[in-house]
C-alpha positions in Angstrom: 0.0 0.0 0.0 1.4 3.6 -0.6 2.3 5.5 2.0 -0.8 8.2 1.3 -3.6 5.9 2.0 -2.3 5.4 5.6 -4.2 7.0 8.3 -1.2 7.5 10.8 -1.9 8.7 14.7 1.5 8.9 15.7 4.7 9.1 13.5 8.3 7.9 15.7 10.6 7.7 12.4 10.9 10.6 10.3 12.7 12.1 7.6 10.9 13.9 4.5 8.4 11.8 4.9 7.0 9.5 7.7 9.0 6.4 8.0 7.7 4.5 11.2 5.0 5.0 13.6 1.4 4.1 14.2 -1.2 3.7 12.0 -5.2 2.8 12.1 -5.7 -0.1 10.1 -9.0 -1.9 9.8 -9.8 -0.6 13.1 -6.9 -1.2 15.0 -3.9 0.4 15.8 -0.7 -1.3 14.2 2.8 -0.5 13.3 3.6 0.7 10.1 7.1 1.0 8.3 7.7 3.1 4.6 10.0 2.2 2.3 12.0 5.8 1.7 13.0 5.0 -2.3 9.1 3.7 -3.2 7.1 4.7 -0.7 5.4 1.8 0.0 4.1 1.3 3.5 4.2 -2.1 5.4 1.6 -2.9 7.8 3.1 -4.8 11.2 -0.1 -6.4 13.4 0.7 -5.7 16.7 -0.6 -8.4 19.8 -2.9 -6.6 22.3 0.4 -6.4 24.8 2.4 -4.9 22.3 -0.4 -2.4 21.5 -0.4 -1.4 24.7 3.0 -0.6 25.0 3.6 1.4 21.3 0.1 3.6 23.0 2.0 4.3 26.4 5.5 5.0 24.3 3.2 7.6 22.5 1.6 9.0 25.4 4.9 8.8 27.6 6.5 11.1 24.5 3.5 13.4 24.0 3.8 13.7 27.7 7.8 14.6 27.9 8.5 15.7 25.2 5.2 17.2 22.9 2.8 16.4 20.6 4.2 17.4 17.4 4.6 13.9 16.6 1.3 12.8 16.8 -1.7 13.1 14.3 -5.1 14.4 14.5 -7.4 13.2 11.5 -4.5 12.2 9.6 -2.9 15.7 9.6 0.3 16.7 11.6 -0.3 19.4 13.7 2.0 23.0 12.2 2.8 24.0 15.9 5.7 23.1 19.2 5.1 24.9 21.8 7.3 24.5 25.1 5.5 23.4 28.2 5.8 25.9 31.2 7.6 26.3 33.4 10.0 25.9 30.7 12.5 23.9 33.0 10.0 21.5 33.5 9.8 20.2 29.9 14.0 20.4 29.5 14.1 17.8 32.5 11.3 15.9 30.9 12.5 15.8 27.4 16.0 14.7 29.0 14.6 11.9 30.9 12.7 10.8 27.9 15.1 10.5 25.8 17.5 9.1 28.7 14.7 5.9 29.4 13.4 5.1 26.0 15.4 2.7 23.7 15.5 3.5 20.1 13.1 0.8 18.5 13.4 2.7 14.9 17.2 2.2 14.6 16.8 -1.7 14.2 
């Protein structure tokens, strides 16, 4: 399937174009990966544990980090905005980024 006809929630690989993320599919949230060179997007069905863990990933990032990665009707939002006190999202984004492992570089 092309890339296009995806209807992503929440994108974790990115460059040009979404590479990696979530996507609704039949219903269900599953893991989608995108060929860069042709685009082509394949779908990965997720179990209900691992479901649950790609949603709380998501939420733990939207969380401590923002919500510029995530979707809304299939549209990325065209705003960042920094959490106040300001302080508070540089020691969250920092502990993020500290705790999570880097699924998309396998």
């Amino acid at each position: 399937m092309n890339r296009r006809e995806l209807e992503i929630v929440y994108v974790d690989a990115f460059y040009d174009i979404p590479l990696g993320g979530l996507c609704r599919y039949n219903g269900k949230i599953e893991r989608f990966k995108v060929d860069y060179e042709t685009e082509e997007a394949t779908i990965i069905y997720l179990t209900h544990w691992q479901r649950f863990k790609e949603l709380y990933h998501k939420k733990l990032f939207e969380i401590c980090v923002g919500t510029h990665q995530s979707y809304v009707n299939n549209k990325r939002p065209n705003y960042f905005y920094w959490r106040k006190p300001k302080i508070l999202h540089k020691i969250l984004y920092k502990l993020y980024y500290k705790s999570v492992p880097w699924r998309w570089l396998s």
